[in-house]
C-alpha positions as CSV (number, residue, x, y, z in Angstrom):
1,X,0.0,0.0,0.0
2,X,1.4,3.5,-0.7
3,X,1.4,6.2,2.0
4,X,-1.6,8.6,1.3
5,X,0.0,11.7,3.0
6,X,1.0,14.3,0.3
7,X,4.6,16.1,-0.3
8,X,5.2,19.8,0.4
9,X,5.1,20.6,-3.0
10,X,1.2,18.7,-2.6
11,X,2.3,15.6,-4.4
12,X,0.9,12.7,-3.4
13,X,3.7,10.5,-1.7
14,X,4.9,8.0,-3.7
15,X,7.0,5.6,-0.9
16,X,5.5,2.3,1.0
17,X,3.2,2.8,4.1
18,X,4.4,0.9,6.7
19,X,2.8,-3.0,7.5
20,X,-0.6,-2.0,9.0
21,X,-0.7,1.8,8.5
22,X,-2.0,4.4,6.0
23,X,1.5,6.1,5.9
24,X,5.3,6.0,5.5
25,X,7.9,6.0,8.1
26,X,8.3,10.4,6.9
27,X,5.0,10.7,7.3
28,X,4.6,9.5,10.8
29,X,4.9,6.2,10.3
30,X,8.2,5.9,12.4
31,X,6.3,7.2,15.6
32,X,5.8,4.9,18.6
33,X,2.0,5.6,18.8
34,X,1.7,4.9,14.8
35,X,3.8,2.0,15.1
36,X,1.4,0.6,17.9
37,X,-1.6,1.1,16.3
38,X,0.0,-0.8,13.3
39,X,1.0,-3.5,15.6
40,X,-2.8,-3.8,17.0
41,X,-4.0,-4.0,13.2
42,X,-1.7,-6.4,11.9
43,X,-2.8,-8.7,15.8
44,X,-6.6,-8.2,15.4
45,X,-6.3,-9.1,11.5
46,X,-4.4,-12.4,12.2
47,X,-7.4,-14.4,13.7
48,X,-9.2,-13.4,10.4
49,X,-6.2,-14.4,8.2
50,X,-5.5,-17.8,10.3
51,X,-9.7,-18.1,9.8
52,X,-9.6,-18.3,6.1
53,X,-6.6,-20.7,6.2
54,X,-8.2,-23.1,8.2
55,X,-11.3,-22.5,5.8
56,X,-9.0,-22.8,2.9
57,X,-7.5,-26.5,4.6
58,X,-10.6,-27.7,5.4
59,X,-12.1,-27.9,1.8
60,X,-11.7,-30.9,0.4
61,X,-12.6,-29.2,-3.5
62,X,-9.6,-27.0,-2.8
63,X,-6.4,-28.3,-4.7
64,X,-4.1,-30.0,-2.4
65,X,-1.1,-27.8,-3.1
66,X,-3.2,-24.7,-2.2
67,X,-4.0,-26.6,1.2
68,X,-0.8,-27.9,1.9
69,X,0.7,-24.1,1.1
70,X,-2.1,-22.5,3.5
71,X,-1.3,-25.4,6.2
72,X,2.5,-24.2,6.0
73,X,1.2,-20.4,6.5
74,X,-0.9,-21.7,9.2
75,X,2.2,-23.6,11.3
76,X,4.6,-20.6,10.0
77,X,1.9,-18.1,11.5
78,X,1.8,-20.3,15.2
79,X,5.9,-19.9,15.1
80,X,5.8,-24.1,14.0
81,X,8.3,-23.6,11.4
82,X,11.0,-26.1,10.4
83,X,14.4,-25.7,11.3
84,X,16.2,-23.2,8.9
85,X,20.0,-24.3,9.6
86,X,21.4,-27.3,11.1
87,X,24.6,-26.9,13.0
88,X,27.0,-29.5,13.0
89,X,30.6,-29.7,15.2
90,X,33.3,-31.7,14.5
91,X,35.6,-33.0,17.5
92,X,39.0,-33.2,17.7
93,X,40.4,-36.4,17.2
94,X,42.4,-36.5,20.8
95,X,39.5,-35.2,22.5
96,X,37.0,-38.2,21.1
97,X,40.3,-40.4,21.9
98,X,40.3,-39.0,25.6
99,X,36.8,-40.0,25.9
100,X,37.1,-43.1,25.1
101,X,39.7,-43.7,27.1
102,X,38.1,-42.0,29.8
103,X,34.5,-44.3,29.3
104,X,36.5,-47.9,29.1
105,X,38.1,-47.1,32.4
106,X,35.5,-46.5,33.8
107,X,33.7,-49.3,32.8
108,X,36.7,-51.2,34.1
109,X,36.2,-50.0,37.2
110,X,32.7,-50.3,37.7
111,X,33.4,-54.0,36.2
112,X,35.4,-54.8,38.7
113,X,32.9,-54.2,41.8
């Protein structure tokens, strides 16, 4: 949505209204009560948007890659998203050495009892 404030020179404004506003971040859109308001927008449309999703999932005439996509907006929307990145560590050979060491004496030892 473009702002709908107007230039100085009585212009309309040409820029992006910020996410649940009439205006851009110039225009007012960067102050805290704007920004709020914005906020309570975006919220209060949510339940309406996760609404028609569930709407769109549960009907069966629906394609099943336009249900599958709004099931994924649906889990994406509840913060069930998949895991973006996997991190993976490699250990030093000496230190997995050490372990071992460390776990067959003390299986030795409890062996032993």
């Amino acid at each position: 949505m473009k702002c709908t404030a107007h230039t100085s020179a009585g212009n309309n404004c040409k820029a992006n209204a910020i996410k649940g506003s009439n205006v851009c971040r110039v225009h007012g859109g960067s102050a805290p009560q704007v920004k709020a308001k914005a906020q309570q927008r975006l919220l209060a449309a949510a339940d309406d948007a996760a609404a028609v999703l569930v709407q769109i999932i549960m009907d069966e005439s629906k394609p099943d890659n336009v249900r599958v996509t709004a099931i994924k907006d649906l889990l994406d929307r509840a913060g069930l998203k998949p895991v973006e990145q996997i991190e993976v560590t490699t250990l030093d050979e000496s230190v997995i050495d050490r372990e071992i060491a460390r776990l067959l004496k003390d299986l030795e030892s409890s062996g032993s009892n």
